[in-house]
C-alpha positions in Angstrom: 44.2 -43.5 -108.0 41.5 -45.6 -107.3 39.7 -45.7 -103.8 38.6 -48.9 -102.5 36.1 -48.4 -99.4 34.7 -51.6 -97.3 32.0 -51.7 -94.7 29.8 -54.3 -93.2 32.3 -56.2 -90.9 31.6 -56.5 -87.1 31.3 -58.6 -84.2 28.7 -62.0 -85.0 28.1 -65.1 -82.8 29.4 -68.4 -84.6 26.8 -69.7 -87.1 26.3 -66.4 -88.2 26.0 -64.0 -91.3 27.5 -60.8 -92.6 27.8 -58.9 -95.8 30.5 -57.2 -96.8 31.0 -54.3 -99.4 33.5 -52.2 -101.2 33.4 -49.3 -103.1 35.3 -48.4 -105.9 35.4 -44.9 -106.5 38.6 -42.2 -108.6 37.9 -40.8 -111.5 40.9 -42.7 -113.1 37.8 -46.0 -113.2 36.9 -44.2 -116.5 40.2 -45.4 -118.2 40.9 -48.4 -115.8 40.0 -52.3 -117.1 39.4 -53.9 -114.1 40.4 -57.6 -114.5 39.9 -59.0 -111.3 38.2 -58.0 -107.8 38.8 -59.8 -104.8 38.4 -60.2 -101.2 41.9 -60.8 -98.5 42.0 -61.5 -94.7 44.4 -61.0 -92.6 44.3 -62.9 -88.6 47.1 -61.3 -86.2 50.1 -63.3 -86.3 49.5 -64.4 -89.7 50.3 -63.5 -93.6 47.3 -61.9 -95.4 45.5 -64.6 -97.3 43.3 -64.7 -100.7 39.1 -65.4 -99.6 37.5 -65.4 -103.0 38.3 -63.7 -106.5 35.4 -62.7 -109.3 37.5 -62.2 -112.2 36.3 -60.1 -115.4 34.3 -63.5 -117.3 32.7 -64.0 -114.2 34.9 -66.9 -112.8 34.7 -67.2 -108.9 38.0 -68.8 -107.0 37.8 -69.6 -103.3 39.9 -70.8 -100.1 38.8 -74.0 -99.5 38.3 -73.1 -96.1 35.3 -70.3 -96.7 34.0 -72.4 -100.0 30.6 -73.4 -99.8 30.2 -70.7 -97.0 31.5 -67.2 -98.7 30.1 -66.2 -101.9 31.8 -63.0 -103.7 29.6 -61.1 -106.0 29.7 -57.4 -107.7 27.4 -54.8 -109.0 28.9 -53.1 -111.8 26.9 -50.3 -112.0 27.7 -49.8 -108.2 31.1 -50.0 -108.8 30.8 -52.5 -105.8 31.7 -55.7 -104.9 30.2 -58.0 -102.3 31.5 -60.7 -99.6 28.2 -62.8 -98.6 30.0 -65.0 -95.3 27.3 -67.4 -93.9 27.9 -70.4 -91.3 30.8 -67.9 -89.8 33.5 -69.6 -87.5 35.7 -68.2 -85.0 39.0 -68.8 -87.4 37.0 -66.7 -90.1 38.1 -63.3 -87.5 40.5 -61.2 -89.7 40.2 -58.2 -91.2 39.0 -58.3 -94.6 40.5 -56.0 -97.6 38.9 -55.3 -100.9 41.1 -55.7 -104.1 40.9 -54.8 -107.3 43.6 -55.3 -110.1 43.4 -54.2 -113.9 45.0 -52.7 -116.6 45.4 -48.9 -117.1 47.5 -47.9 -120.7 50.0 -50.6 -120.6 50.6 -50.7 -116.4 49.1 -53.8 -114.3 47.9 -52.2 -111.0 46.7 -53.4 -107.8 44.5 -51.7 -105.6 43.3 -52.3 -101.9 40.7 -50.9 -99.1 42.1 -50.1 -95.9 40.3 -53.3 -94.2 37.1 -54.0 -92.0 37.6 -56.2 -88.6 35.0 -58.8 -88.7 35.0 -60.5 -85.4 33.2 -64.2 -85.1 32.4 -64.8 -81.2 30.3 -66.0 -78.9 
């Protein structure tokens, strides 16, 4: 198994910023290609969503709603990757899950964090 462990959300005033981060940590990451790591939100009433993707030759993909303002980034050596959200707006408030998805032996698996509220308000 492979844990994925966010932090950083919160409550910030519209115009805002805040960082997120997730931690991979297992001890399968030794045999496990990660292919793609990604960040997910999820508003109440509504279906989880895709927020930005850093795939494994560096290519970003966004929601055209957060581009321009979100920026996903990772430190390998950290086993972490980052969700920089600037110019925040009250639709932005979900929580956000972490996701990662590679290749171990021959099996595609998917992974996710358990979610961090972030909470844009006056």
């Amino acid at each position: 198994q492979v844990q994925l462990v966010e932090s950083g959300g919160g409550l910030v005033q519209p115009g805002g910023s805040l960082r997120l981060s997730c931690v991979a940590s297992g001890s399968i990451l030794r045999t496990f290609k990660i292919y793609v790591m990604g960040w997910y939100r999820q508003a109440p009433g509504k279906q989880r969503e895709l927020v930005a993707t850093l795939g494994r030759d560096e290519t970003t993909n966004y929601a055209d709603s957060v581009n321009g303002r979100f920026f996903i980034s990772r430190d390998n050596a950290k086993k972490t990757v980052y969700l920089q959200m600037n110019s925040l707006k009250p639709e932005d408030t979900a929580v956000y899950y972490c996701n990662i998805e590679g290749v171990r032996g021959y099996d595609w698996q998917t992974y996710w964090g358990q979610g961090t509220q972030v909470t844009v308000s006056p």
